[in-house]
N, C-alpha and C positions, 0 to 999 in steps of 0.2 A: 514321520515317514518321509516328508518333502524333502526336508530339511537334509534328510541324509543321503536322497538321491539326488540335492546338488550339491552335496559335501565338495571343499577343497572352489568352488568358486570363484571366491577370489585369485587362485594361484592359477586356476583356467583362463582367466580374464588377463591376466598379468603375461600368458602365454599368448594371447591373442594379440595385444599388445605389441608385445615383439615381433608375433609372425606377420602383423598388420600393418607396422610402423611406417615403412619406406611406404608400399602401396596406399593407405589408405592417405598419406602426407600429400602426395602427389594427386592424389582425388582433390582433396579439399583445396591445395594450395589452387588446384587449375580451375574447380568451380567456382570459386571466391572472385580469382583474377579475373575470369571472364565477366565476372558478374559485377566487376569492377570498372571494368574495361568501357560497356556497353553502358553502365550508369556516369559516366566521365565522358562518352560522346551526345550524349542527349542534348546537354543545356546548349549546345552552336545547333542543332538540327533545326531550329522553329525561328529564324530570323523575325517573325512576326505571325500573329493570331492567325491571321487565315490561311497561313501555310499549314497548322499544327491544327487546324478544323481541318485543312483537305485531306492531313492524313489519317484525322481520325473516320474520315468518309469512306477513304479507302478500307480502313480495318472493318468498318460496320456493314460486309455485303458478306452473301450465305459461303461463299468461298473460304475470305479471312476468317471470319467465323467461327467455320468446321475449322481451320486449320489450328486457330491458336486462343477462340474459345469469345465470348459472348462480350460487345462494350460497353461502357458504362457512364454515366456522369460526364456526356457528351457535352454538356449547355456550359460546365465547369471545369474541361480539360486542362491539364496542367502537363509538362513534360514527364514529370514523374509518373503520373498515372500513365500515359499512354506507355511507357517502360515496363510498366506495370502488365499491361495487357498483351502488352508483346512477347513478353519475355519470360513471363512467371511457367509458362506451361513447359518450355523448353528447358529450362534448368531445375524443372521438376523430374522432369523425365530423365534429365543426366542423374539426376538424384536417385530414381528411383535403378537407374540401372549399375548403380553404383552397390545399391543395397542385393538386388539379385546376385551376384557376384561374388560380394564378402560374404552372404548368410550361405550360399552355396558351396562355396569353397568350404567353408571351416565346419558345414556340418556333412550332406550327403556326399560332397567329394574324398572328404577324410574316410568316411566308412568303406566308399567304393577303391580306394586305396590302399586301406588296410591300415591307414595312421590312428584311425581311434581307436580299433580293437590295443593297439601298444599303450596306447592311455589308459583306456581301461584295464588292463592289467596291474596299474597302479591304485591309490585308493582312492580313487576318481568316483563320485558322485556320478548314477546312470544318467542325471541331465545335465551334469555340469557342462556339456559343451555347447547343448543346447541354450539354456539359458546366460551361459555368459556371452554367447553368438549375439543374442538377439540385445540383450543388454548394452554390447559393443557397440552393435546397431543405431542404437537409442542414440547412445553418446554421440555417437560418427555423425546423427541428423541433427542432434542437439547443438553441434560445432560449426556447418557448417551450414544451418539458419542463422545463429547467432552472427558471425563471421560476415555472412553476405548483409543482414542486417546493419552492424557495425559502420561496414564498408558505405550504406546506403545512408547511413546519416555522418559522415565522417564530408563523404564526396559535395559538394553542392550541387541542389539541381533545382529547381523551383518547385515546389509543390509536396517534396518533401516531409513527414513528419516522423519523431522516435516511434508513435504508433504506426502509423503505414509499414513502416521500416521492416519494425517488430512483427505485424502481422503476416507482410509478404513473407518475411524468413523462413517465418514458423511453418508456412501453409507449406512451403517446398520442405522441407524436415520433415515434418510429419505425413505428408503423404510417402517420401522416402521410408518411412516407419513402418506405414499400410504393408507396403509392398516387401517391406525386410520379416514381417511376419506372414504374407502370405508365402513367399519362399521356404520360409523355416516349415511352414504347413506342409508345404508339396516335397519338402527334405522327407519327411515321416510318410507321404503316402505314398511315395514314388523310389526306387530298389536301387535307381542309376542316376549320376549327376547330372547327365545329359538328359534325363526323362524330365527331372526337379527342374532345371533350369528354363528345359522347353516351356515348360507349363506354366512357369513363372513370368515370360516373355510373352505368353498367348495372352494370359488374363491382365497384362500391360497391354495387348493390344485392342481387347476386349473393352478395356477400362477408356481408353483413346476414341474407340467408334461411338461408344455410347456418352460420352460424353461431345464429339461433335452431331450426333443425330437431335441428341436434346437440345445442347444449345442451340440450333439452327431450328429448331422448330419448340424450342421453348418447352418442354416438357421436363417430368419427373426423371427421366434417364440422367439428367446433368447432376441430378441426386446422387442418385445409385451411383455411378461412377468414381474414384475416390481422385482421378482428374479433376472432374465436375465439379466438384464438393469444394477442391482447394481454389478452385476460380470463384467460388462464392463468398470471399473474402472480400473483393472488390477493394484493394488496397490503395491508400492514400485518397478514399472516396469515403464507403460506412466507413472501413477497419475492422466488420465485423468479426469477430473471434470467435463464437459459434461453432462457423465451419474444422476451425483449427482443435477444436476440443473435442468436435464428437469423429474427426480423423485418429485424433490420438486415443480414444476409447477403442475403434476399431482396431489398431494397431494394438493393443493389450488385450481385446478380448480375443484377435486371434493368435497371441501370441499363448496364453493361456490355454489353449484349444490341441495348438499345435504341441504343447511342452504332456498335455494328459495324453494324445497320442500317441507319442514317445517315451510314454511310461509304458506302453500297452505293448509293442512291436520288441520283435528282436532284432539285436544289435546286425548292423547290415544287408536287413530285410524291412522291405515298405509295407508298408496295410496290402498295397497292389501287388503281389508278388510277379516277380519277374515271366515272361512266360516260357516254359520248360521247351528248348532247342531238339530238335533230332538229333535222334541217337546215332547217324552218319550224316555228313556235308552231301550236302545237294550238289548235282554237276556243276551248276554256278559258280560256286565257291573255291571251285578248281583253277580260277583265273582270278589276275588281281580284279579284274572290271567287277566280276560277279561278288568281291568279297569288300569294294571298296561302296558299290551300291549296299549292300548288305549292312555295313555300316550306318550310311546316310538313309538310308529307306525311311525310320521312326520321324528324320528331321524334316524329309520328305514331306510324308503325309499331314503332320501339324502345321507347317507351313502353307501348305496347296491349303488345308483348309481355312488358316488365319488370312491369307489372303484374299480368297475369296468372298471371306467375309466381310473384312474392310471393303473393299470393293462395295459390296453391295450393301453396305451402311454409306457411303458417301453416293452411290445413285438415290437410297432414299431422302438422301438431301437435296439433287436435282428437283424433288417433285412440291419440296418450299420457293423453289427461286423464283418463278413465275410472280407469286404472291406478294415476297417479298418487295419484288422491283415495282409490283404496282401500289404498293404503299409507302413508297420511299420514293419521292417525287428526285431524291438530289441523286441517286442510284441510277434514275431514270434520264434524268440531263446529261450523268458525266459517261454514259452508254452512248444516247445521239453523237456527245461530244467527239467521243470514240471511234466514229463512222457507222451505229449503229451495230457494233458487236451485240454479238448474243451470249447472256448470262452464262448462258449450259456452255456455249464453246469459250469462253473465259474460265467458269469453272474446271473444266477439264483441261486445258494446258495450265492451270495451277497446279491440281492436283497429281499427273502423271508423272512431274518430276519429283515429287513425294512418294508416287507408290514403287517407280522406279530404285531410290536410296532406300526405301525398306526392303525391297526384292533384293539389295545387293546385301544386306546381312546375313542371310542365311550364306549366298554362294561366296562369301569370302571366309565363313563358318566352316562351311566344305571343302576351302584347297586350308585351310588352318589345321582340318582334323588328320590332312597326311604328319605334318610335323608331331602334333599330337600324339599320333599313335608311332612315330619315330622316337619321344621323351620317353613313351610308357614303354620302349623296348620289344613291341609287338611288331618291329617290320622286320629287327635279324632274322625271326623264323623263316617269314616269307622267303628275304630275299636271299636265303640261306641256300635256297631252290635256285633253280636253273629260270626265275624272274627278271629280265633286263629293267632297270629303274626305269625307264622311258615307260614303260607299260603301265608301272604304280603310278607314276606322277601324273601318266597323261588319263590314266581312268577318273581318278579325284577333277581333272578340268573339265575330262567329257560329260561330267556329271555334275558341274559347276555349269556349263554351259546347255545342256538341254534344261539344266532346273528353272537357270534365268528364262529363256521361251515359254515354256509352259509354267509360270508364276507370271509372267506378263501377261499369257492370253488367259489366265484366272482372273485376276486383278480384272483386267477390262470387260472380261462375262459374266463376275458379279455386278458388277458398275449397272451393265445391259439387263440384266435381269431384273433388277428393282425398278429400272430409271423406263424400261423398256416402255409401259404404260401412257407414260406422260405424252409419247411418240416424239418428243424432242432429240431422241439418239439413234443410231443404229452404229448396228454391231463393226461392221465393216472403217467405218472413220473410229470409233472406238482403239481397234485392233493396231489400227495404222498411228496413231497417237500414241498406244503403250510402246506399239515396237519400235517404232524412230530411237528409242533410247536404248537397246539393246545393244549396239556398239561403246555407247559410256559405259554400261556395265561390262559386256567385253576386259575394255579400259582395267579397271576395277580388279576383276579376275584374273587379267594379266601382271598386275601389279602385286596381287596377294602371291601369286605363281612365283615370280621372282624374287620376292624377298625371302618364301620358303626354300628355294632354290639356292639361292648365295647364302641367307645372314637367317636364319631361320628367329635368333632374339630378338632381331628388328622386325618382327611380322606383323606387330600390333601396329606400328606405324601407318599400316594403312588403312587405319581406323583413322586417323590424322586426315588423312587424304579423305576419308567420308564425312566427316567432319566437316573439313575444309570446303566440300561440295556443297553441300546443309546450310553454311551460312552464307555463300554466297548467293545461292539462290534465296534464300531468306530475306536477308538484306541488301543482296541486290535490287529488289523490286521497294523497297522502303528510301534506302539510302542512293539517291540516283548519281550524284557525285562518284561514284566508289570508279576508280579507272577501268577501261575495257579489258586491258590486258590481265589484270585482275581478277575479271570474271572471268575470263576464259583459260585461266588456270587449272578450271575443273571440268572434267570431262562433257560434266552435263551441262556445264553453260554454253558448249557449242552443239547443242540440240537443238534444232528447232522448236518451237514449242507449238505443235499441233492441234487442234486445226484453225490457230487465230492468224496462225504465220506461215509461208510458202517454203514447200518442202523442198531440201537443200542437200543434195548426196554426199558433195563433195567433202566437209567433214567429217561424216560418218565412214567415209570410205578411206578417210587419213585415219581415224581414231582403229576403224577395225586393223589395219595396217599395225599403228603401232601398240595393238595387244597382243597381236602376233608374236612382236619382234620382244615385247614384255616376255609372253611363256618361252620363246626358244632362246632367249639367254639364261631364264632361269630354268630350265632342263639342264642346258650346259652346266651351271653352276650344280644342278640338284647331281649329272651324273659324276661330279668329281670328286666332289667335297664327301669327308669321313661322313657316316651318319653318327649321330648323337653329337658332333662340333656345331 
């Protein structure tokens, strides 16, 4: 009976293949290279021992921590290791969001399309697309652990071994694995790509908090979490494999979970069925604003909620700092050193430019879903009416732009809500900390507005540009060499960063300027150009 519901498999796979070739090439060539890139500047960063102890000081406080996950084998650091610790969670995560994407695409986006119903018309096997999805998957983690592995004993770097190598790979592949079967799960229980996907992105962000609340305070959560789990490898230190094996049990039992699922469902309906519309359109709907909210509402609500959450998973880590600092005597020198800064306001101008670039995901999501729904051939209807485009373009911004405010004051009222107790925060410095950055996303939304606007193929490019922001604040604070002008390439490196540094208008007041001058070229561009070019 299996057997013949994933009849023809092979020639399913062989079709993925092809549809996957270019994009998935482009995956792996760009996580390899980067992970190339960053293992090739290590061995000049540490001219001497006690430079490469300071910064393994600086990774070991409850801030670095949460960010990038728990240190290790401090007495014994080597370059490789600290690469290790820095690096491993970051290109897990590109990992994992590589797998959301591909298992998304070729399963629940094909049904919500109408591609698989034409497959199946053939004598296509009911899971064949299921399981060669996730099988694709497999392989796609299995190439590029392998790959960055290779790469990591190929490079020289001190401290190096084919086991650490092998270990680190594995741990970013196989969590990649976790997360391409939790997708293929929420494909089966969820009717819409956009529901699948959502959900798949939450329990990544899910897996993120609780994996920094553990670490930071040392608990079972760093278990549970399948982040957690792959940072228990401690690479190029045990090498324990452990963690890498009972990842990849996960990854096959709920791959198995998710394939009986989808024995059980029909074809272009989830376990959750959709919920039944009114039988007439709401006044709302009468306008683009009302139909473009209408749209964005479901991404709305998951969002406000995932953030608040994060938020208040990183206040409950405010209430270890205290503790920390005072059994960390070298935490507590390089503080005095400092002018006596305070932990709490050190951790929070870390963190706000981190909740900042995740607040810009969703709203560059949102001026993404006008082209979107421009591809799927849903806007001739509309603008078939007497709709001037300036109306369509500019609702998707005004709803890009109130979502960035009220996702920034959630972000900082979870934070206040957990941390509130400790009585080391209030809400008011909070507020003013998240919003300073509200002009760089501006930035951001101006920039996704424009390329929709002129080149609508080039829109992902400004995923580059969040990228680009990501590491310079990453390794700007690591690699202090890196030039100024460098850093201020990205919108957010010209933020202050509140409340350790004095607040400064004047860039914010050039950045809102030119995201202005971003959306009203690309209106122009958006009100000229053919749609569907």
């Amino acid at each position: 009976m299996v057997i013949k519901m994933i009849a023809n498999f092979g020639k399913y796979f062989r079709f993925i293949l092809k549809r996957e070739g270019f994009m998935s090439s482009i995956w792996v060539v760009s996580l390899t290279a980067f992970s190339a890139i960053i293992v090739a500047m290590y061995p000049g960063l540490f001219p001497t021992a006690e430079a490469m102890q300071g910064l393994v000081a600086t990774m070991n406080t409850p801030a670095m921590i949460a960010l990038m996950g728990p240190v290790y084998g401090i007495e014994v650091a080597s370059p490789a290791m600290v690469m290790a610790q820095e690096c491993l969670i970051w290109l897990a995560i590109a990992v994992i969001i590589m797998n959301i994407f591909v298992v998304n695409r070729h399963t629940r986006a094909d049904e919500e399309l109408g591609r698989f119903e034409m497959l199946a018309s053939l004598p296509v096997g009911r899971l064949a697309n299921s399981a060669a999805t996730i099988a694709f998957s497999f392989l796609l983690n299995l190439v590029v652990a392998v790959l960055i592995a290779v790469f990591l004993i190929i490079i020289p770097i001190e401290g190096a071994t084919i086991t650490g190598a092998l270990v680190y790979g594995l741990s970013i592949g196989m969590q990649g694995m976790v997360f391409a079967a939790v997708t293929l799960l929420a494909a089966q229980l969820f009717s819409t790509a956009r529901g699948s996907m959502g959900v798949s992105f939450a329990v990544m962000g899910v897996a993120y908090a609780l994996r920094a609340q553990g670490d930071v305070a040392d608990n079972v959560l760093s278990y549970i979490s399948p982040m957690g789990l792959g940072l228990k490898v401690e690479a190029f230190y045990s090498n324990d494999f452990l963690p890498v094996g009972i990842l990849m049990a996960e990854g096959v039992v709920l791959s198995l979970v998710a394939l009986w699922v989808h024995s059980r469902r029909d074809i272009g309906a989830g376990i959750f069925p959709a919920r039944k519309g009114r039988a007439h359109a709401s006044i709302a709907l009468r306008g683009p604003l009302g139909w473009a909210v209408r749209m964005m509402r479901g991404s709305f609500i998951v969002w406000s909620i995932g953030i608040f959450a994060l938020g208040a998973t990183y206040g409950a880590v405010i209430g270890e700092l205290d503790n920390f600092v005072e059994n960390n005597e070298m935490i507590s020198q390089m503080l005095m050193a400092a002018g006596g800064m305070s932990m709490v306001d050190a951790f929070i101008a870390m963190l706000n430019p981190i909740m900042a670039l995740i607040i810009t995901v969703p709203l560059i999501n949102c001026i993404q879903r006008l082209h979107l729904e421009e591809k799927r051939g849903r806007l001739e209807s509309i603008l078939s009416a007497a709709v001037p485009r300036i109306k369509l373009y500019g609702s998707f911004t005004l709803i890009a732009v109130i979502e960035a405010v009220v996702f920034t004051c959630l972000g900082a009222l979870g934070l206040y809500v957990t941390a509130e107790a400790t009585g080391t925060v209030e809400l008011t410095v909070l507020l003013q900390a998240s919003l300073v950055y509200l002009p760089a996303i501006f930035c951001m939304i101006g920039l996704a507005a424009l390329l929709v606007g002129w080149r609508p193929k080039l829109s992902l490019a400004v995923w580059v540009v969040a990228c680009y922001a990501f590491l310079m604040f990453y390794f700007g604070r690591i690699f202090t060499d890196i030039p100024e002008w460098v850093r201020k390439l990205s919108p957010f490196s010209n933020t202050p960063e509140l409340p350790v540094q004095e607040f400064t208008a004047t860039p914010l007041i050039v950045m809102c300027i030119i995201a202005i001058a971003l959306w009203l070229v690309g209106l122009l561009g958006y009100r000229h150009r053919d749609l569907g070019r």
